[in-house]
Backbone as a chain_set.jsonl record, in Angstrom:
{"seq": "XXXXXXXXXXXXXXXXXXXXXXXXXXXXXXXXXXXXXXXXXXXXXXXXXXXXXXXXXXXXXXXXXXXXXXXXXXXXXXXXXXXXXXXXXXXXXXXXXXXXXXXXXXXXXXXXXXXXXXXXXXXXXXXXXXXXXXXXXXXXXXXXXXXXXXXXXXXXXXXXXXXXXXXXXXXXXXXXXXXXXXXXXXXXXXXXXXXXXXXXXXXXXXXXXX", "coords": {"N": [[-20.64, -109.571, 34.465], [-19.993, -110.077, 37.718], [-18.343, -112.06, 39.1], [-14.843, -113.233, 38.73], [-14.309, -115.524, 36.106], [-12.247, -117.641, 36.39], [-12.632, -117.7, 39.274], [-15.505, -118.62, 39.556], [-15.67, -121.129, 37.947], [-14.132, -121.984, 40.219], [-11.547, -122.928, 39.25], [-8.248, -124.461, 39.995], [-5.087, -124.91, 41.245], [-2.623, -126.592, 39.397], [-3.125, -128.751, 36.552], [-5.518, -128.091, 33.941], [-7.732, -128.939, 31.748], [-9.446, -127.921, 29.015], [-11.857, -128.632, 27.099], [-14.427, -129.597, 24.404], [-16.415, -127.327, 22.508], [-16.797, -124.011, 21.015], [-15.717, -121.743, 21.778], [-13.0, -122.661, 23.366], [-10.321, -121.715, 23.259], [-10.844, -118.72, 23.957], [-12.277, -118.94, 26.161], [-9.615, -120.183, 27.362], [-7.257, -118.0, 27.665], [-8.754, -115.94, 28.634], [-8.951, -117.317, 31.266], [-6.268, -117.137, 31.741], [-5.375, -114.582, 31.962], [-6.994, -113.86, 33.844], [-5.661, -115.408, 36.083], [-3.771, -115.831, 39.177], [-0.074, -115.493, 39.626], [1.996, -117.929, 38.225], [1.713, -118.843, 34.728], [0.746, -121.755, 32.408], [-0.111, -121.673, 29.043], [-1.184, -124.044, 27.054], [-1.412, -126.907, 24.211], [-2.611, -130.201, 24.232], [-3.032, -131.211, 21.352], [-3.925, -129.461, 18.901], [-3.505, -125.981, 18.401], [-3.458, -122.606, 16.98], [-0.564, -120.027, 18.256], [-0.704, -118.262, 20.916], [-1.009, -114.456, 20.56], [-0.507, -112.626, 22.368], [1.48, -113.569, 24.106], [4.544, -114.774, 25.563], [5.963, -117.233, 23.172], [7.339, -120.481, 23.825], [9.153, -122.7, 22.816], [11.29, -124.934, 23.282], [12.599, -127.199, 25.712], [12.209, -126.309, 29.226], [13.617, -125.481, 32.258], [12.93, -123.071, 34.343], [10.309, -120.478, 33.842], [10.048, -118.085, 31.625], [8.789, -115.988, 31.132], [5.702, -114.593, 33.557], [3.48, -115.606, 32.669], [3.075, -117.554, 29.853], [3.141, -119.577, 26.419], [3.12, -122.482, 25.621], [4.739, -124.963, 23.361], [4.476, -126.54, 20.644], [5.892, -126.931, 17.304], [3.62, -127.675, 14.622], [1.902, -128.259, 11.442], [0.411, -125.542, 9.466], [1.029, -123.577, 10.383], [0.117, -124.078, 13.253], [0.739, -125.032, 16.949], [1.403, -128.311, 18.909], [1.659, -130.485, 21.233], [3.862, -129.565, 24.112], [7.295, -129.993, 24.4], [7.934, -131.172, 26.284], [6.534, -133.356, 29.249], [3.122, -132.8, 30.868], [2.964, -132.948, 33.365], [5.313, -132.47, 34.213], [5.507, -129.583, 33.252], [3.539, -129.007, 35.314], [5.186, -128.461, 37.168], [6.842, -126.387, 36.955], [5.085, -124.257, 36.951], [2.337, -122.493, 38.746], [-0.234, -122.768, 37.543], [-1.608, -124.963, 34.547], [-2.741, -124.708, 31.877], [-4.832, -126.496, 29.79], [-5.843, -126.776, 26.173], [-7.602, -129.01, 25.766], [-8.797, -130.448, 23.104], [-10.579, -130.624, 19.914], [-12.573, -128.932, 17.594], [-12.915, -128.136, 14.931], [-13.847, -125.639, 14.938], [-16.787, -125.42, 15.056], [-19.874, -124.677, 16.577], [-21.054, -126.684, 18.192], [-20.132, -130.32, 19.591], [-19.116, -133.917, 19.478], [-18.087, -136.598, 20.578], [-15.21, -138.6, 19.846], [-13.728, -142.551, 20.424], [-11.321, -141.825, 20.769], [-10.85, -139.441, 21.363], [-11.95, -136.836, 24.325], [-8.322, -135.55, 24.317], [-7.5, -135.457, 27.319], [-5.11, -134.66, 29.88], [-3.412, -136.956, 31.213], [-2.466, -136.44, 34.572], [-4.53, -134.266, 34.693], [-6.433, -132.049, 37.082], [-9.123, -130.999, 36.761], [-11.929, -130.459, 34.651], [-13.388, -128.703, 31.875], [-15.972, -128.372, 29.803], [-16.952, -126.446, 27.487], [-19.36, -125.5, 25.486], [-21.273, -123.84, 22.554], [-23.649, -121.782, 22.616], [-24.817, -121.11, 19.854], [-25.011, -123.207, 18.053], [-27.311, -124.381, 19.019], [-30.793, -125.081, 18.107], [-29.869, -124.952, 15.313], [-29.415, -127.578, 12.082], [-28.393, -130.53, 12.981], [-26.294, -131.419, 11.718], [-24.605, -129.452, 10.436], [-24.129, -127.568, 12.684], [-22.488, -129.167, 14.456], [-19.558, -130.631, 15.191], [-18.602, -133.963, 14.101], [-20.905, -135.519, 13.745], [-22.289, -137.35, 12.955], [-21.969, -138.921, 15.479], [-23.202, -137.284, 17.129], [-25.613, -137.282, 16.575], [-26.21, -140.046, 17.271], [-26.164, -140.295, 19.847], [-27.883, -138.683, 21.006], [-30.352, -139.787, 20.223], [-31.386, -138.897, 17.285], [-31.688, -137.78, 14.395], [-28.845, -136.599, 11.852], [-29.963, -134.67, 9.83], [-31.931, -133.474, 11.775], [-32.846, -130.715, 14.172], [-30.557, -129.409, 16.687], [-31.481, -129.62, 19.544], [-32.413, -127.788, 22.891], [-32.907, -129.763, 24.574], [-31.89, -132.09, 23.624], [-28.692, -131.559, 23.305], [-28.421, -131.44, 26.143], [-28.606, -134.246, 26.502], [-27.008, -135.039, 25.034], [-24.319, -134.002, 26.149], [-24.497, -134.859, 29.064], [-24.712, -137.806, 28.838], [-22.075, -138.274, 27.81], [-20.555, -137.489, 29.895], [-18.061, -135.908, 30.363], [-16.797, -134.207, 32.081], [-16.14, -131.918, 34.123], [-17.227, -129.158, 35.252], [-19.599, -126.887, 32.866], [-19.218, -124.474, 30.565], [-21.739, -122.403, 29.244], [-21.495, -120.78, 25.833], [-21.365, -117.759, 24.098], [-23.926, -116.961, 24.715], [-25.176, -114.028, 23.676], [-27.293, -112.756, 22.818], [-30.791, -112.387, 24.247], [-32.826, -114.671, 22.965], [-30.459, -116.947, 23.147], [-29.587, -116.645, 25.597], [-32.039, -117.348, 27.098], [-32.405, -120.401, 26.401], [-29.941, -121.074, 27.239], [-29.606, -120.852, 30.092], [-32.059, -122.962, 30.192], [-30.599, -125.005, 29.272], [-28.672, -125.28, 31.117], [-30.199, -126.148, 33.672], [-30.515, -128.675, 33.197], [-28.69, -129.885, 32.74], [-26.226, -132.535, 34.682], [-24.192, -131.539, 35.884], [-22.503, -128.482, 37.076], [-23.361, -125.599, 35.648], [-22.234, -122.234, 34.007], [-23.135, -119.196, 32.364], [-21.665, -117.131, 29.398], [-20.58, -115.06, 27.559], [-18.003, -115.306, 25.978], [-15.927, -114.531, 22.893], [-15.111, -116.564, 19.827]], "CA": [[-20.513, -110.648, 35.444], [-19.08, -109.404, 39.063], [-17.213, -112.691, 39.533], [-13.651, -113.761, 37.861], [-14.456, -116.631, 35.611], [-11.518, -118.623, 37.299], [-13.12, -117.905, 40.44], [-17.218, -118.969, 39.108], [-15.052, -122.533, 37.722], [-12.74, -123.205, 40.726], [-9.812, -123.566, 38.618], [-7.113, -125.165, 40.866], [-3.577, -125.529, 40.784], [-2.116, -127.903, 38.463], [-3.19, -129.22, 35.312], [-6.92, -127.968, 33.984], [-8.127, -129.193, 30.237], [-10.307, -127.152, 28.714], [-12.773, -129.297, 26.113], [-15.823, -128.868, 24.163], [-16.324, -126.436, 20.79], [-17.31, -122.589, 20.578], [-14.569, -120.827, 22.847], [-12.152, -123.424, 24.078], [-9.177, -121.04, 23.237], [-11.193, -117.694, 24.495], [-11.87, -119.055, 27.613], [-8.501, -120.324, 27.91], [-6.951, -117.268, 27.322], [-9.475, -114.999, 29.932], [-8.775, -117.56, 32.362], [-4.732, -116.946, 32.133], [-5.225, -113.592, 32.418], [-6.895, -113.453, 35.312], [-5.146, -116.214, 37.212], [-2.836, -115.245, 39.588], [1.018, -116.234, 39.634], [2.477, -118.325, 36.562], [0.535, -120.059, 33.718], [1.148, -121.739, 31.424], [-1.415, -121.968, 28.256], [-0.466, -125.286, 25.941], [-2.473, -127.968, 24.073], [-2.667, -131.481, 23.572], [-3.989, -131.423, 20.468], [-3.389, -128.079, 17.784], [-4.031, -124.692, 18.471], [-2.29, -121.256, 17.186], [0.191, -119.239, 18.919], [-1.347, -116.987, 21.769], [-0.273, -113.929, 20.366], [-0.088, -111.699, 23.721], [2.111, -114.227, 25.279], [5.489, -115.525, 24.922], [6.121, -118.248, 23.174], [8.17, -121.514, 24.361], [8.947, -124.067, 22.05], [12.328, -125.93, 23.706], [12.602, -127.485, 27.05], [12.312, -125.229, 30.103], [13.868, -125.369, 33.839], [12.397, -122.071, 34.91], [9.432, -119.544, 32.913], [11.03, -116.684, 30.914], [8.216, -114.679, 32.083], [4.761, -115.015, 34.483], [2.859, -115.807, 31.611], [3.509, -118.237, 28.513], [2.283, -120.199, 25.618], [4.23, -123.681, 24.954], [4.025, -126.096, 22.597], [5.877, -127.966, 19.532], [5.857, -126.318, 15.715], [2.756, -128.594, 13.627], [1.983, -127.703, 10.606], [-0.095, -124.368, 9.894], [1.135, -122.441, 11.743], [-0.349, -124.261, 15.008], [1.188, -125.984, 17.787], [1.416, -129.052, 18.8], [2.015, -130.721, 22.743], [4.963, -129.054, 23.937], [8.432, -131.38, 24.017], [7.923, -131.348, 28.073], [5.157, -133.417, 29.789], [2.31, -131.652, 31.387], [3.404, -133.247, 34.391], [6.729, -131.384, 34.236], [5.046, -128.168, 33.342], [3.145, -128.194, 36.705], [6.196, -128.136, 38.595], [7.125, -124.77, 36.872], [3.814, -123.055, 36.687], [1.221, -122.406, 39.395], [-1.289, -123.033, 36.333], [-1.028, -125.103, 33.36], [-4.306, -125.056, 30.893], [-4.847, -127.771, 28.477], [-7.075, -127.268, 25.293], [-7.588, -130.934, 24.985], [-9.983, -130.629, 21.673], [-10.9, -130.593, 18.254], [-14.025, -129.187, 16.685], [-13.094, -127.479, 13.846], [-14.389, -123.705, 14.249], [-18.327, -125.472, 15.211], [-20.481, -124.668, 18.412], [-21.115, -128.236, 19.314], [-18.923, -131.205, 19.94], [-20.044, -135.065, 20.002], [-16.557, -137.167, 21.101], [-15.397, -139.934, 19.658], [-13.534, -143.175, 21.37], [-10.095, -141.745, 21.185], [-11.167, -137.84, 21.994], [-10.78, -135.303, 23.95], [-7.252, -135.844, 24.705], [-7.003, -134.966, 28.28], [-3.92, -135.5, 30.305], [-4.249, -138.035, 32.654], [-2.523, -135.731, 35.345], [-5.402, -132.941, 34.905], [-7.509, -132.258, 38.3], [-10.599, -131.096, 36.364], [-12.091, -130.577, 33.181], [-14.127, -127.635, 31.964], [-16.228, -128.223, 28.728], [-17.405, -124.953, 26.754], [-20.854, -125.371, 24.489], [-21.017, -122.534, 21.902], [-24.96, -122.003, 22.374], [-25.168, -120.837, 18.749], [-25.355, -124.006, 17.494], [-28.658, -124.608, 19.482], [-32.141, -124.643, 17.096], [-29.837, -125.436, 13.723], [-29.471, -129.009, 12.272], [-26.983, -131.113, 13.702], [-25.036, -131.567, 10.568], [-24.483, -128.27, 10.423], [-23.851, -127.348, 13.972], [-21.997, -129.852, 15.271], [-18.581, -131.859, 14.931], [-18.658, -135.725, 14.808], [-22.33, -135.199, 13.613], [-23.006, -138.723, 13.075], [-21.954, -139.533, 16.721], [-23.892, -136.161, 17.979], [-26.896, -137.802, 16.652], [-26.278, -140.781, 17.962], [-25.788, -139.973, 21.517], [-29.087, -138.088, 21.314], [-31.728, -140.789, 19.557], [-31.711, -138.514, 16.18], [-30.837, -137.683, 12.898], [-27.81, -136.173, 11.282], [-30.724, -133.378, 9.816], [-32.868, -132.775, 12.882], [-32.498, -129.483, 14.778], [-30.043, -129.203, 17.564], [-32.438, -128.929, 20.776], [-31.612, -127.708, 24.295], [-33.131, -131.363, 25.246], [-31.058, -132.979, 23.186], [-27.897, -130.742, 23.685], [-28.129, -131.737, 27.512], [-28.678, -135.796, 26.423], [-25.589, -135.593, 24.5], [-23.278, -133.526, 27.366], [-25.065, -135.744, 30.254], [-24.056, -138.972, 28.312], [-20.49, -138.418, 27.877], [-20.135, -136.933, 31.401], [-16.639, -135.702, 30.274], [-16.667, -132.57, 32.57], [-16.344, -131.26, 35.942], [-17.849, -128.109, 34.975], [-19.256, -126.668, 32.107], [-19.119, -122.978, 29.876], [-22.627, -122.482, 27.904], [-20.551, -119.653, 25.533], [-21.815, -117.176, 23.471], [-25.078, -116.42, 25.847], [-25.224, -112.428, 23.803], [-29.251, -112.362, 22.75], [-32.0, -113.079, 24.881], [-32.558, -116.027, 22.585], [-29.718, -117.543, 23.498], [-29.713, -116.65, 27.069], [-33.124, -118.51, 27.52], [-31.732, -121.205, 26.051], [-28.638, -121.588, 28.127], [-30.383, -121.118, 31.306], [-32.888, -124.528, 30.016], [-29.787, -126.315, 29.352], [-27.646, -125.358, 32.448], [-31.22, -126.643, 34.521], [-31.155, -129.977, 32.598], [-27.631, -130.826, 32.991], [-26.188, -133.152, 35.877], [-22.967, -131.028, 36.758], [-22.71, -127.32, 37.606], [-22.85, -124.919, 34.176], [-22.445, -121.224, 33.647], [-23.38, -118.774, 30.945], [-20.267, -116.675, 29.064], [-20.36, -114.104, 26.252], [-16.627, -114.987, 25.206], [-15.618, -114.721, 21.647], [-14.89, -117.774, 19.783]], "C": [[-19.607, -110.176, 36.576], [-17.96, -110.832, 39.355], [-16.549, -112.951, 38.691], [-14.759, -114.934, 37.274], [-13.467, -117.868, 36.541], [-12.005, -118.477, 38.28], [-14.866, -119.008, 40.142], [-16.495, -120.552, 39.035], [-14.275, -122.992, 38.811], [-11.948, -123.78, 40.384], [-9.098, -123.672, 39.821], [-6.062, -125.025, 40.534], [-3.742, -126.303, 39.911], [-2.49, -127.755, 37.721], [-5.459, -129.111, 35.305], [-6.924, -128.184, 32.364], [-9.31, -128.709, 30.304], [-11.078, -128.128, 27.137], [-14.089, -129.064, 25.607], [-15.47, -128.036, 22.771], [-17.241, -125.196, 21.145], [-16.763, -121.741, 21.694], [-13.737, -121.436, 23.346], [-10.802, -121.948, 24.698], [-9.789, -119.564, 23.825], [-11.295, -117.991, 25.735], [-10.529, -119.523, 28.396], [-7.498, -118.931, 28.186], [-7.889, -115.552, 28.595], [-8.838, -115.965, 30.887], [-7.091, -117.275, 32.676], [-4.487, -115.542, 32.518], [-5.667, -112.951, 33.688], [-6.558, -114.624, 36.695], [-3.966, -115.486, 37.855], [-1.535, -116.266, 39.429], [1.378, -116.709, 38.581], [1.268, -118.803, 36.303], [1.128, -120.25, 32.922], [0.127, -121.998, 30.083], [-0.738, -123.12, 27.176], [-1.805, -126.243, 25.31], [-1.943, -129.634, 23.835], [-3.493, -132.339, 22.197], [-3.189, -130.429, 19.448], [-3.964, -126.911, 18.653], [-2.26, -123.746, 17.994], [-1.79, -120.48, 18.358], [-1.084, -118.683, 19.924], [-0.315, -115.894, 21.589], [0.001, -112.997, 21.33], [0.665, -112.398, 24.611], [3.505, -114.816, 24.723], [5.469, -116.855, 24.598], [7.231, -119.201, 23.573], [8.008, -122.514, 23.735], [10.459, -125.39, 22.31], [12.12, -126.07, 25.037], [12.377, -126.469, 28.019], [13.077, -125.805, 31.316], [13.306, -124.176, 34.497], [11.309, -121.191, 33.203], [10.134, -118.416, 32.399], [9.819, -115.6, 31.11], [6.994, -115.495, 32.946], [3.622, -116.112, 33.985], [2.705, -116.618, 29.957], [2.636, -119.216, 27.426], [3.537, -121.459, 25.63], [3.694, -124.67, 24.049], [5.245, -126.032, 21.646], [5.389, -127.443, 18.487], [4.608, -127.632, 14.991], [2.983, -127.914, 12.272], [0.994, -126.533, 10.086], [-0.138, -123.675, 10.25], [0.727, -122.785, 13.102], [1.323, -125.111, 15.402], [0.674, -126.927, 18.218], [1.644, -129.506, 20.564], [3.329, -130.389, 23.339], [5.771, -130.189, 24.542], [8.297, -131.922, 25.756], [6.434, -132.484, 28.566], [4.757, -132.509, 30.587], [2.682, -132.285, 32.911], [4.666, -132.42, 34.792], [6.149, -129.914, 34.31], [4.439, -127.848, 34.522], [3.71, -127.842, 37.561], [6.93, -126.728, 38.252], [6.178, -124.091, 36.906], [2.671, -123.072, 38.153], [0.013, -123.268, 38.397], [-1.16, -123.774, 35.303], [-2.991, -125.664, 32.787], [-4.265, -125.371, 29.614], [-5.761, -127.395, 27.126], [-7.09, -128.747, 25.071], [-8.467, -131.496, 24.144], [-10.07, -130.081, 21.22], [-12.126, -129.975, 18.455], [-14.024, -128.065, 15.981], [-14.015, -125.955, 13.518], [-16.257, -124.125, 14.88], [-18.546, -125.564, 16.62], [-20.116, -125.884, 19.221], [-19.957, -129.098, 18.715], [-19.754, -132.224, 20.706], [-18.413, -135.681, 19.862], [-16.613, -138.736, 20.583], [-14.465, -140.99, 20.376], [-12.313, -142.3, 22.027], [-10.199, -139.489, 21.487], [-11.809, -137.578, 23.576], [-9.507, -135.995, 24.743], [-6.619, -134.959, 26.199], [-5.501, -135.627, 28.851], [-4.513, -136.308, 31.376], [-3.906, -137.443, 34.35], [-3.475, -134.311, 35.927], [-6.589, -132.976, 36.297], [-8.8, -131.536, 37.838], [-10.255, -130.577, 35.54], [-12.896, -129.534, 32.969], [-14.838, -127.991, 30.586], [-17.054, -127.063, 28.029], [-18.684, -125.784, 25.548], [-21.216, -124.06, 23.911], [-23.073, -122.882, 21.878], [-25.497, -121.261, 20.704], [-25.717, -121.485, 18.116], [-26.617, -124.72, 17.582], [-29.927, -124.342, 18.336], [-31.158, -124.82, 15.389], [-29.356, -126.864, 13.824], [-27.624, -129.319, 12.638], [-25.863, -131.444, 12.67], [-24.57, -130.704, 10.617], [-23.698, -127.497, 11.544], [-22.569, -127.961, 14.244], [-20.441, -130.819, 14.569], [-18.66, -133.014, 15.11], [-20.354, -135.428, 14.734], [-23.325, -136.147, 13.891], [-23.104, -139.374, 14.42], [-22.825, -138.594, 17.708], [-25.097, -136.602, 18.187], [-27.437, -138.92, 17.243], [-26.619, -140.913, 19.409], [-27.264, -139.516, 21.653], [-30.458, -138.69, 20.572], [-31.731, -139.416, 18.295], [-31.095, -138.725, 14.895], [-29.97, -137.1, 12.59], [-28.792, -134.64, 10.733], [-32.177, -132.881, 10.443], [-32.138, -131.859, 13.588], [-31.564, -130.134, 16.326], [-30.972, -128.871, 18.982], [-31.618, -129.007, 22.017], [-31.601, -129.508, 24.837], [-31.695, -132.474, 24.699], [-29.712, -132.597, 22.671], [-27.498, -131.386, 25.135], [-28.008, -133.206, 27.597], [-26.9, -135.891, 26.093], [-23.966, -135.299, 25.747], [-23.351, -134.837, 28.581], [-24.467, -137.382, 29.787], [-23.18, -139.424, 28.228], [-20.154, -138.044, 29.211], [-18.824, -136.752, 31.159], [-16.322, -134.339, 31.075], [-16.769, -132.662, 33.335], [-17.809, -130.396, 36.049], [-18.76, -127.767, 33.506], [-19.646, -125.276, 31.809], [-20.361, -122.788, 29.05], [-21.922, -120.997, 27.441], [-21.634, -118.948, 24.546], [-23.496, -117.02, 23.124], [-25.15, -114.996, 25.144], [-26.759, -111.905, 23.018], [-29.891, -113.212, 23.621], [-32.602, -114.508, 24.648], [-31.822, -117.313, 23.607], [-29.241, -117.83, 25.204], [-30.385, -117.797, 27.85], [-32.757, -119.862, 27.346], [-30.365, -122.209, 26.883], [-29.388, -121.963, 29.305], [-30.916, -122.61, 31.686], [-31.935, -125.119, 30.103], [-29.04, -126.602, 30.926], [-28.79, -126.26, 33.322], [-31.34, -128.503, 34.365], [-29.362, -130.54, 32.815], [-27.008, -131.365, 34.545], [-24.766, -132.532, 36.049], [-23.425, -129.372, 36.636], [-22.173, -126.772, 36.072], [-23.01, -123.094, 34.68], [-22.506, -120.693, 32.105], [-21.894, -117.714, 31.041], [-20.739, -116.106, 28.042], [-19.391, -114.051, 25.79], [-16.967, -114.751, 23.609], [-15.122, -116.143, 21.148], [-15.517, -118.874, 19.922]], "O": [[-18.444, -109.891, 36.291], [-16.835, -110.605, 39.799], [-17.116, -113.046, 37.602], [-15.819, -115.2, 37.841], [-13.956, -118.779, 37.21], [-11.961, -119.627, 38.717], [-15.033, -120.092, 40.701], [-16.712, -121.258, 40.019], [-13.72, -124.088, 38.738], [-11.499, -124.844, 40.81], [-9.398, -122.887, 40.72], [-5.898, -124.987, 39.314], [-4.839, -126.746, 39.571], [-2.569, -126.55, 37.481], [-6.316, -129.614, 36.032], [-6.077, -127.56, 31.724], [-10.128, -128.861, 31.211], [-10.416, -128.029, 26.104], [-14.881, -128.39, 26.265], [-14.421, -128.139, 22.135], [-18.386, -125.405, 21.547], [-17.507, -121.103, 22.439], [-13.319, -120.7, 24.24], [-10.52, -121.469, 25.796], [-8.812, -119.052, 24.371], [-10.54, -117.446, 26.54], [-10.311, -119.365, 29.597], [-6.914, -119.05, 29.263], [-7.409, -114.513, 29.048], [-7.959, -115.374, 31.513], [-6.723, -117.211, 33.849], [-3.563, -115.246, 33.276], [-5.177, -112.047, 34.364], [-7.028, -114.656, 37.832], [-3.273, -114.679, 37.235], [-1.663, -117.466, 39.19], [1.145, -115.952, 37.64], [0.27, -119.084, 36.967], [1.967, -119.483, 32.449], [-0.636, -122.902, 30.424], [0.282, -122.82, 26.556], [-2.925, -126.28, 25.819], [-0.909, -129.981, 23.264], [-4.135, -133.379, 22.054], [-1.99, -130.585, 19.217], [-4.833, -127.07, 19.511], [-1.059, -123.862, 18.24], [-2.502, -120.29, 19.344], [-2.267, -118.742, 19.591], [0.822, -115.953, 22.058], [1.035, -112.394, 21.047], [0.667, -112.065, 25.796], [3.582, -115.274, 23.583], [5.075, -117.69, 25.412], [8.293, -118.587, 23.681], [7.033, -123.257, 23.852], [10.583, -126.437, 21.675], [11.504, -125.187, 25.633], [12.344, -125.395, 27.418], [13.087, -127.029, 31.192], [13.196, -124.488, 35.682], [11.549, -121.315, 32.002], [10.936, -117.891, 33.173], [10.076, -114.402, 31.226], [7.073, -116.712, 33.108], [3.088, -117.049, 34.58], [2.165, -116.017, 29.027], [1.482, -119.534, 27.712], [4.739, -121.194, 25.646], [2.543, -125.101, 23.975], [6.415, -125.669, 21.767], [4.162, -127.388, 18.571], [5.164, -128.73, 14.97], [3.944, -127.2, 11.987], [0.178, -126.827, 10.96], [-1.092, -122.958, 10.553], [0.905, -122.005, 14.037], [2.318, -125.508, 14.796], [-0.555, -126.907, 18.159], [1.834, -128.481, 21.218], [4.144, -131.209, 22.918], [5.24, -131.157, 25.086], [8.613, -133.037, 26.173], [5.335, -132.206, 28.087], [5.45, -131.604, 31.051], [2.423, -131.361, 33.681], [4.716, -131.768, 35.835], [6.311, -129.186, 35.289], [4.568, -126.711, 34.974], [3.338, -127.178, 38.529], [7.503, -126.058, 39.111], [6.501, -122.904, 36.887], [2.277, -124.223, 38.338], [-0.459, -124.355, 38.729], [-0.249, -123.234, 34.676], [-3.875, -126.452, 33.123], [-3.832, -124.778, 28.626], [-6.763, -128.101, 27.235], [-6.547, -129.402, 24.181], [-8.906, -132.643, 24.224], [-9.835, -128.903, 21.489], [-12.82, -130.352, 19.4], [-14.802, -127.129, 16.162], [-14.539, -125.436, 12.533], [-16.973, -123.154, 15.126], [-17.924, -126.127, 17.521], [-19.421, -126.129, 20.207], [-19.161, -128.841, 17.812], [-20.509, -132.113, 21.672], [-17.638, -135.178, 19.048], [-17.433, -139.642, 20.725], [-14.108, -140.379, 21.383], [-12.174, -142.052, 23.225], [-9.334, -138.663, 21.778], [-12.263, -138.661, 23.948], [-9.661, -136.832, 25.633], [-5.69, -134.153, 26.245], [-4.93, -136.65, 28.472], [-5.535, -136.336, 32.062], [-4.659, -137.741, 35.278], [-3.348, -133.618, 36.937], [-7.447, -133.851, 36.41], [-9.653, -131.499, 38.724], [-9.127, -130.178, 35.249], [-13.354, -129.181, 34.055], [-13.895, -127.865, 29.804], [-18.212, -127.122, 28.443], [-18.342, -126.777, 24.905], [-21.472, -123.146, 24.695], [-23.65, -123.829, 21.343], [-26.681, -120.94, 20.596], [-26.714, -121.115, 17.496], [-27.067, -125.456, 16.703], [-29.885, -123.273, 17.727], [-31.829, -124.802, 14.357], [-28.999, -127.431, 14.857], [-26.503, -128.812, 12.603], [-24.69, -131.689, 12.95], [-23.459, -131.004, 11.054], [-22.689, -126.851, 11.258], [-21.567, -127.245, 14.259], [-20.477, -131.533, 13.567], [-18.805, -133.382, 16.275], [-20.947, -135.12, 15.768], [-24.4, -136.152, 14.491], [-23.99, -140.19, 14.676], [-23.136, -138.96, 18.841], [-25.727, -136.558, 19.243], [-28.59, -139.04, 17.657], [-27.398, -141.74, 19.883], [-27.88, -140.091, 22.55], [-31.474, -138.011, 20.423], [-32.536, -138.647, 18.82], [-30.283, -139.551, 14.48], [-30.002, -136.377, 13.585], [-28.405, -133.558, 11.174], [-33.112, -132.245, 9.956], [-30.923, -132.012, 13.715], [-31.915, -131.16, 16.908], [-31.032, -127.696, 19.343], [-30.667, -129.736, 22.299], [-30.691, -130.207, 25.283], [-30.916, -133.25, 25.253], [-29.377, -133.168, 21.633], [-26.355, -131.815, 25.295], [-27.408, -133.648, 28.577], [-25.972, -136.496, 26.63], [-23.018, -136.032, 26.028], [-22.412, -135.579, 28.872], [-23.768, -137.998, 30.592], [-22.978, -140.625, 28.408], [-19.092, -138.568, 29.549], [-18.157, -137.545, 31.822], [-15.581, -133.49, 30.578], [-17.541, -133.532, 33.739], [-18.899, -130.656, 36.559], [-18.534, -128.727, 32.769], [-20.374, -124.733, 32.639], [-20.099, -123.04, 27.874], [-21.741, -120.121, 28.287], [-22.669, -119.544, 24.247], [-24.124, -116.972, 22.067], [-25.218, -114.228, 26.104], [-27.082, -110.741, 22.779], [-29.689, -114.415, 23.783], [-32.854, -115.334, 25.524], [-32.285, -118.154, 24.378], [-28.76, -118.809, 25.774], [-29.98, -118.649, 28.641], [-32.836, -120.535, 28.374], [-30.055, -123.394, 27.006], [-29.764, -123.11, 29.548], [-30.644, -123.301, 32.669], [-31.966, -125.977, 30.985], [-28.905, -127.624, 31.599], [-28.259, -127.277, 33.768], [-31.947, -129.315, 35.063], [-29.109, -131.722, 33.046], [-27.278, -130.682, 35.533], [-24.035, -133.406, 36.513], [-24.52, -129.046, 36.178], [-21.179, -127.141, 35.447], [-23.786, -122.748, 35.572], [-22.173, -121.263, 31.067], [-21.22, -117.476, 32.043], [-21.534, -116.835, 27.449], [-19.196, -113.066, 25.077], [-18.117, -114.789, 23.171], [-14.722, -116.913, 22.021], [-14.922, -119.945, 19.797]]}, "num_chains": 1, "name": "protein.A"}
């Protein structure tokens, strides 16, 4: 791909939540590296350490380096929303990128009332779609299975289709943007392409990990 990813998304200043299931934390994690100036990478929600980055788990007044992870001790080893609001954090960072969701390790992601936990200061939203989960059943695939199916007139064990992949995204309209991820066979390519054509905001394809 010749362009940055943060450039292809128009990440902005301030406050960006990253939502959705099958790379949240990979694309968070490319996009800090190639943003320019500070960042900060945090969630409102769980996620582990970023281990190439310092961590910050007490207050701040200034960044201890360009680059950081923050957040609050959970249990697991993750973190947790760090003790600062994200409002505060934008006034130290050029950057501050939100995971603001759950979905348990699976491609897809169907939202329920009180999900994804964006901040309310965030100036856009990015949601990631792991196209793996495409063509298997939605139990299977998908987090919040029963609400996946919902959203899309099916069943809990009917196949995952691009059609009804783009019903369920298009429905929630929770996104600026969005990531179809893990685009790395032809399969899956074709696939993305159909969906990006069928959805009502602007999508790209991604080969992250995750």
């Amino acid at each position: 791909m010749s362009a940055e990813l943060s450039t292809l998304l128009e990440i902005r200043r301030g406050v960006t939540a990253l939502i959705g299931s099958g790379g949240k934390t990979s694309l968070m994690l490319r996009l800090c590296r190639e943003l320019p100036g500070t960042v900060i990478v945090c969630t409102s929600t769980h996620i582990f350490p970023a281990e190439d980055l310092p961590l910050v788990t007490e207050p701040m007044t200034m960044l201890p380096a360009r680059k950081i992870c923050a957040g609050t001790w959970a249990e697991n080893g993750k973190l947790t929303a760090p003790v600062q609001s994200f409002e505060e954090l934008a006034l130290l960072a050029d950057y501050v990128l939100v995971e603001a969701d759950g979905s348990k390790g699976l491609p897809l992601k169907a939202h329920l009332a009180h999900e994804p936990v964006i901040p309310a200061c965030a100036n856009q939203t990015i949601q990631v779609l792991g196209l793996t989960g495409l063509g298997r059943r939605i139990c299977d695939a998908a987090h919040r299975p029963e609400r996946y199916a919902e959203l899309c007139d099916a069943a809990v064990n009917d196949l995952a289709t691009v059609e009804r992949a783009a019903r369920v995204l298009n429905t929630e309209a929770l996104a600026d943007r969005y990531v179809l991820n893990q685009a790395d066979d032809l399969e899956e390519q074709k696939w993305g392409r159909t969906l990006a054509a069928l959805l009502e905001r602007p999508a790209i394809l991604t080969k992250l990990k995750g």
